[in-house]
C-alpha positions in Angstrom: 29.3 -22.5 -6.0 27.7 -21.3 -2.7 23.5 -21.1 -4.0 22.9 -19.9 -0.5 24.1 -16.2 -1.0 21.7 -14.3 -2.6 21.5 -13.8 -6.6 19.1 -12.9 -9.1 15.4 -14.6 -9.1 13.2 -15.1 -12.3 9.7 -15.8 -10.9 7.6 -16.1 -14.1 3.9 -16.0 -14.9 1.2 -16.3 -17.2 1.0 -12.6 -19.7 -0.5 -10.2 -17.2 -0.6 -11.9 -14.1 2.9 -10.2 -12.6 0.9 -7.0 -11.3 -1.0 -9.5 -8.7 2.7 -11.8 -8.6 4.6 -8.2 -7.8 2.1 -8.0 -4.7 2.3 -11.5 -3.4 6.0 -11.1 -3.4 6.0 -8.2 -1.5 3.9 -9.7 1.3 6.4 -11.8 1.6 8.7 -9.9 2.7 11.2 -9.3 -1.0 11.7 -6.2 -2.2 10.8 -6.0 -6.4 13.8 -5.1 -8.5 12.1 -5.0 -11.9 8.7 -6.8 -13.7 7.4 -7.4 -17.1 4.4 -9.3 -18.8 5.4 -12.7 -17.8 7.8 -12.6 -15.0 9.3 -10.5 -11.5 12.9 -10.2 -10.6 14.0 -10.1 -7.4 17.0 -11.3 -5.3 17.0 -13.9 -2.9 19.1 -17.3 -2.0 18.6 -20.5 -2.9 16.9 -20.9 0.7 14.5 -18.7 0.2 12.9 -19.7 -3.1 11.8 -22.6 -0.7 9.4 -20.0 1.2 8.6 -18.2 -2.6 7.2 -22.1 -4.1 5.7 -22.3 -0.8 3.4 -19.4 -1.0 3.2 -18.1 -4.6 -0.2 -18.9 -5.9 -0.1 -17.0 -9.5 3.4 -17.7 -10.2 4.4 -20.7 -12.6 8.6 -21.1 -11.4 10.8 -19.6 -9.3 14.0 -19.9 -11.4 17.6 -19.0 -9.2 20.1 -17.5 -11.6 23.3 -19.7 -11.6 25.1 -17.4 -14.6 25.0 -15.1 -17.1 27.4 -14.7 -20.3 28.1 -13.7 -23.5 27.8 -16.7 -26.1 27.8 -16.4 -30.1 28.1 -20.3 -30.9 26.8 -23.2 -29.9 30.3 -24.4 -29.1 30.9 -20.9 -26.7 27.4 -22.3 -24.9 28.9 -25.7 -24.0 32.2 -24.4 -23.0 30.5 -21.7 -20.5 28.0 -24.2 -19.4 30.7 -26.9 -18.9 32.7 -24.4 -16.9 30.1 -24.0 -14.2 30.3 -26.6 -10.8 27.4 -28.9 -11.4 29.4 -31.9 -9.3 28.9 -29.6 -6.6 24.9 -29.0 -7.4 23.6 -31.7 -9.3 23.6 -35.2 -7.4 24.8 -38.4 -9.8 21.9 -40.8 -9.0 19.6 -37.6 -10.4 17.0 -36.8 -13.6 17.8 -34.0 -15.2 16.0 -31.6 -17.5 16.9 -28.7 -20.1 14.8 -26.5 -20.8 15.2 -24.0 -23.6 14.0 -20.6 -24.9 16.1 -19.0 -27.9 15.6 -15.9 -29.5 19.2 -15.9 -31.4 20.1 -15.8 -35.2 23.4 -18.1 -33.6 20.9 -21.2 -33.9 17.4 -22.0 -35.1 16.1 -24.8 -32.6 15.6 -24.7 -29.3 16.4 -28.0 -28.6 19.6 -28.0 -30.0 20.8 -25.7 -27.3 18.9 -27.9 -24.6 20.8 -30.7 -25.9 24.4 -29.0 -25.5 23.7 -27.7 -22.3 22.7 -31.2 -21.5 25.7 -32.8 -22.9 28.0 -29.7 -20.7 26.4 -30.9 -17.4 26.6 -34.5 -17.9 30.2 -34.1 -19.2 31.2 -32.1 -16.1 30.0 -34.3 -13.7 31.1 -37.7 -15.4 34.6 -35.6 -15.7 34.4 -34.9 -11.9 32.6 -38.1 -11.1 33.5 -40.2 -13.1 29.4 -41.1 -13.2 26.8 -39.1 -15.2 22.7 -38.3 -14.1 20.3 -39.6 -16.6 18.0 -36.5 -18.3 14.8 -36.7 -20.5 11.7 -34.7 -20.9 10.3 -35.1 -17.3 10.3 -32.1 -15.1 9.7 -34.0 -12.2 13.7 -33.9 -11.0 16.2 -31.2 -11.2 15.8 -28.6 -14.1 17.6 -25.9 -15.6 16.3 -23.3 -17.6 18.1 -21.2 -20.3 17.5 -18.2 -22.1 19.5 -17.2 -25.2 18.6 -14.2 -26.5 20.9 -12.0 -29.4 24.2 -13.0 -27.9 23.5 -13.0 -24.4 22.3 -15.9 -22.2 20.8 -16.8 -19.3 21.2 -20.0 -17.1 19.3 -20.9 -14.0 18.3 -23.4 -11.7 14.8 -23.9 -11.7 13.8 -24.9 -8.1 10.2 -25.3 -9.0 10.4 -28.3 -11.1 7.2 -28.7 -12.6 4.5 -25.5 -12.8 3.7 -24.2 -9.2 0.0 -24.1 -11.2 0.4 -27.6 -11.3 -1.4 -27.9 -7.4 -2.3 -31.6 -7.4 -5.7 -31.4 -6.7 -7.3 -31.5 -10.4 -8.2 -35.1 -10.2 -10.5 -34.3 -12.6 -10.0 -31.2 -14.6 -13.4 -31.4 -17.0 -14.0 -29.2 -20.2 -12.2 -26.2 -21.0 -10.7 -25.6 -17.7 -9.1 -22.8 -16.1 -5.4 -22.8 -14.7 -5.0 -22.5 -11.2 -2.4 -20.0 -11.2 -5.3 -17.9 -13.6 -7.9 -18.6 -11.5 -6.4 -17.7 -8.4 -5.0 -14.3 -9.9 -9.0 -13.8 -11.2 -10.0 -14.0 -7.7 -6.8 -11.4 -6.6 -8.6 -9.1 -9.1 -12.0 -9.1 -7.7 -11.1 -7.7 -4.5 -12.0 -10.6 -2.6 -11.5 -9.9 0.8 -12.4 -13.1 2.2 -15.1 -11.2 4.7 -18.2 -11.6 1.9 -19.9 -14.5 0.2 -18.2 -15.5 -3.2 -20.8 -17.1 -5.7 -19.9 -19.1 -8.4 -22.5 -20.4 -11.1 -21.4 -22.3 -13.5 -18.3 -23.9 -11.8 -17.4 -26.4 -13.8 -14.0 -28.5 -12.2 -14.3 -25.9 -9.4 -11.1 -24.4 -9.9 -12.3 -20.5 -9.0 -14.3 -22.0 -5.8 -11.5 -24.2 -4.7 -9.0 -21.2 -5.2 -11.0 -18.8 -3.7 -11.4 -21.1 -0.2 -7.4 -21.3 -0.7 -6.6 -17.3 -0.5 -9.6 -17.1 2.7 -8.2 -19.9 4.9 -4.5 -18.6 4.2 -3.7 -21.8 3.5 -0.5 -22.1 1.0 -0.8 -23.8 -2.2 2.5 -25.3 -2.0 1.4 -27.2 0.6 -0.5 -29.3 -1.6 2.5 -30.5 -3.8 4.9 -33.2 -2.7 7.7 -32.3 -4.8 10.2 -29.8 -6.1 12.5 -29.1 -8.0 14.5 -27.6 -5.4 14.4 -31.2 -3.1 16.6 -32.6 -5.9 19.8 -30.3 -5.8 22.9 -30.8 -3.1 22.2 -27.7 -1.2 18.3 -28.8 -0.4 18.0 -28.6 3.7 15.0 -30.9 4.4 14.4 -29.4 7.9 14.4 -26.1 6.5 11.4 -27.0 4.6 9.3 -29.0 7.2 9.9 -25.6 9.4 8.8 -23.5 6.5 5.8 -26.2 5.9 4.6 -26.3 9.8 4.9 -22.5 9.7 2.7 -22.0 7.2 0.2 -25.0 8.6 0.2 -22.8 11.8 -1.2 -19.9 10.5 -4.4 -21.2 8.0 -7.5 -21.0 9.2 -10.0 -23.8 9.8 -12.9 -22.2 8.4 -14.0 -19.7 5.8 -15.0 -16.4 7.3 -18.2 -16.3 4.4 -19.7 -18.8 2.0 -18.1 -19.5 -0.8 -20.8 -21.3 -3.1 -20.6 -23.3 -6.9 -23.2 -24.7 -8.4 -23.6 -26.3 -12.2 -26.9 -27.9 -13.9 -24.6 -31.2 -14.6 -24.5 -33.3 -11.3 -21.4 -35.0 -12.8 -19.6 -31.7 -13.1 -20.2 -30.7 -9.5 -19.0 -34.2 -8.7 -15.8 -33.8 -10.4 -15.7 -30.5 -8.4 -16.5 -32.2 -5.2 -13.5 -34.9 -5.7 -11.1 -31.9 -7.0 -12.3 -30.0 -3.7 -11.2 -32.9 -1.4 -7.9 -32.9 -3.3 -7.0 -29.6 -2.4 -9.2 -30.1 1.5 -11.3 -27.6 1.0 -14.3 -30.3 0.0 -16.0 -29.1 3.8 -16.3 -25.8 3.3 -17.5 -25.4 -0.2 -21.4 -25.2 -1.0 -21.7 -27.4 -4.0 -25.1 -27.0 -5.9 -26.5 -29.1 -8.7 -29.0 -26.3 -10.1 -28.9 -24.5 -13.4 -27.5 -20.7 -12.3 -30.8 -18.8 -12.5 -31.3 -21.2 -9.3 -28.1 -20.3 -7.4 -28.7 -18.9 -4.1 -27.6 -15.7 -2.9 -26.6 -14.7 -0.1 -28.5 -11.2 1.1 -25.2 -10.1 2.7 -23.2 -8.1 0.2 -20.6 -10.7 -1.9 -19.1 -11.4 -5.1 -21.0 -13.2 -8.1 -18.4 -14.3 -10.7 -19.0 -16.3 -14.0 -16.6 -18.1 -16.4 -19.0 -19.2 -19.4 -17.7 -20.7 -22.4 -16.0 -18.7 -24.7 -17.6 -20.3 -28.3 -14.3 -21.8 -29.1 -13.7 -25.2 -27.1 -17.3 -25.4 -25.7 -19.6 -24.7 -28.5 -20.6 -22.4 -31.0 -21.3 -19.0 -30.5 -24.7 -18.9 -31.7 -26.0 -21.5 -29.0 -24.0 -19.0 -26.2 -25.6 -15.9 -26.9 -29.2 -17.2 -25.2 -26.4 -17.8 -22.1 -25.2 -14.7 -21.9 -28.6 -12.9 -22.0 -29.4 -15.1 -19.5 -26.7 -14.2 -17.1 -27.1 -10.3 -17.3 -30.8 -10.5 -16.8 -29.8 -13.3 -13.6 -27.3 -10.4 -12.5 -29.8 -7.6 -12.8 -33.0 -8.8 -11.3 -31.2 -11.5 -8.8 -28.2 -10.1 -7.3 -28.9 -6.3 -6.9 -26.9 -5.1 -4.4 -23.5 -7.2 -4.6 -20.5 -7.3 -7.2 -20.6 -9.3 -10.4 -17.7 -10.5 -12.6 -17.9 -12.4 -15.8 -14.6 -14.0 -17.4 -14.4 -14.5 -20.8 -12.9 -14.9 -24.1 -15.5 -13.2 -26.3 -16.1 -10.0 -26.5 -19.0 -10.9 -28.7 -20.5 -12.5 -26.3 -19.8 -10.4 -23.3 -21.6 -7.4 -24.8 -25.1 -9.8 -25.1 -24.7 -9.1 -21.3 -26.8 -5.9 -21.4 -25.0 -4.5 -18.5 -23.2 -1.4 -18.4 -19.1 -2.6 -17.2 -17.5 -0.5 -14.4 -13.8 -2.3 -15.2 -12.2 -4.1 -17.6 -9.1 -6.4 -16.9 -7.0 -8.2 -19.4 -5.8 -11.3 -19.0 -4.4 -14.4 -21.0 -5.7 -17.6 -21.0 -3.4 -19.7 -22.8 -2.6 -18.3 -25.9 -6.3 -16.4 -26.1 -6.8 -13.1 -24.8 -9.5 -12.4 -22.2 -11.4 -9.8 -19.9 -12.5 -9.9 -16.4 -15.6 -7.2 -16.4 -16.4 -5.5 -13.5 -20.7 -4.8 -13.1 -21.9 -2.7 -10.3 -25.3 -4.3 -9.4 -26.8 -1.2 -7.6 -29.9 -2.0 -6.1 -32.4 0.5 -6.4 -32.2 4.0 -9.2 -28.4 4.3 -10.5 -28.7 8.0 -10.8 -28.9 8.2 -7.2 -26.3 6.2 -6.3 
């Protein structure tokens, strides 16, 4: 099987983030075949979903489609999987993992069909071999992903291994926090051009900070990963990557065009931020500030204020956040007149304590629970003029 010509690509997502993963693909340089809630397909070699793991920052894996077939039994799956070269992709001294989503009245458990596309792969290459790789749960080696849906399924190699959200730079990821991949796509959605000041009371681990100096230095998220799932499979050229990894080195900046600023009341939680910072390198060039946000300074030149309170659910009660979200829309109207505010949340009982009239809505999913990025226009000075 030659994985360097170029086939179909799944790159999925977290619900609603492929608008902002459509437009970092085609920076890129890969033209968009077709996109849903959770996912962009595009066509590229096995090469190039190197440069895609590189650079994606809201995309969870980039998954190379090895085949496609028709399957009504469990016994059909094995035989089509067992069919397919793995001695030829799959080194023997490897881990391997299956992972698998069904939507098929053939079977009713998942793992059933990970475990006989297991048992296809490890019977091929012992057949071919005459030695078999050990598999498990871990998705630290060589995955493959199927799909089974109705009577049609899906096989690919996942070359991202373990979530690109998985950045390696949480060290520690506090209370209730938010997914890099989200965060970074919350930032996309702002409008951040990198040019202005981004404030960010209430920080918490830091993740929006910390992604937020990632997109402004054009420095690539991969970069902070040491492993793939695409180092584990035959094919992998090593000096490919270290180009593709000086390349990108090359062309990120050293320093942030504007402040980027995160404060919190709990000088434990901006230290959690501060280690999670110097994870990810960016530890220099963030303004960390142990205030409570009424305190938060802001810059007079024109930026972007964005909040993620707690939601009521995992943080506290509702009644104890209302007081907190007062708080914020009076902070926003009296203190920051004059720049762009955002708050994220998961309540939109909460969010309308704000007092502030929204100029945008977003949706987005964190997790399992639905969630809205709203847009406030802090106009200093008579609305009806502006």
């Amino acid at each position: 099987m030659d994985l360097n010509k170029k086939n179909i690509v799944l790159i999925t997502c977290a619900r609603e983030l492929s608008i902002f993963l459509q437009k970092e693909i085609i920076e890129l340089g890969f033209k968009v075949h077709s996109f849903h809630k959770t996912g962009v397909i595009i066509e590229a070699s096995f090469q190039e979903t190197l440069l895609l793991n590189l650079h994606l920052r809201t995309a969870y894996n980039v998954l190379y489609l090895l085949k496609n077939f028709d399957c009504t039994s469990s016994e059909d799956l094995y035989q089509k999987t067992f069919s397919l070269p793995w001695e030829d992709i799959i080194p023997v001294d490897e881990y391997l993992t299956v992972v698998a989503h069904t939507n098929t009245s053939v079977i009713k458990n998942s793992m059933f069909a990970s475990q006989k596309i297991k048992d296809a792969i490890v019977d091929r290459i012992f057949n071919k071999l005459a030695k078999r790789p050990n598999s498990g749960p871990k998705h630290d080696n060589v995955v493959i992903n199927l799909f089974w849906k109705d009577d049609k399924c899906w096989l690919y190699l996942n070359t991202s291994g373990k979530k690109l959200s998985d950045r390696n730079y949480r060290k520690i990821p506090g209370k209730a926090p938010m997914q890099e991949t989200l965060a970074a796509g919350v930032i996309i959605a702002t409008g951040y051009t990198k040019k202005e000041p981004l404030i960010n009371p209430m920080c918490g681990s830091g993740t929006l900070a910390i992604e937020a100096a990632l997109i402004a230095l054009d420095y690539a998220p991969g970069l902070l990963r040491d492993n793939f799932g695409f180092m584990h499979i035959k094919n992998f050229d090593k000096t490919i990557w270290i180009n593709l990894k000086k390349n990108a080195e090359a062309k990120a900046k050293k320093y942030l065009p504007a402040p980027i600023i995160a404060s919190d009341i709990n000088s434990k939680v901006i230290e959690a931020a501060q280690k999670n910072s110097k994870a990810a390198k960016v530890d220099h060039l963030i303004e960390f500030k142990v205030c409570n946000y009424p305190d938060t300074p802001i810059p007079k030149e024109k930026g972007i204020i964005i909040f993620n309170p707690g939601y009521g659910i995992r943080m506290g009660e509702v009644s104890e956040l209302i007081e907190t979200y007062k708080g914020i829309g009076d902070f926003l109207k009296q203190k920051c007149q004059g720049h762009t505010g955002y708050i994220f949340s998961g309540n939109t009982a909460l969010t309308k304590k704000v007092g502030l009239r929204t100029s945008e809505r977003l949706i987005f999913f964190n997790g399992a629970l639905e969630c809205r990025l709203l847009k406030y226009d802090l106009y200093s000075g008579s609305l009806k003029n502006k």
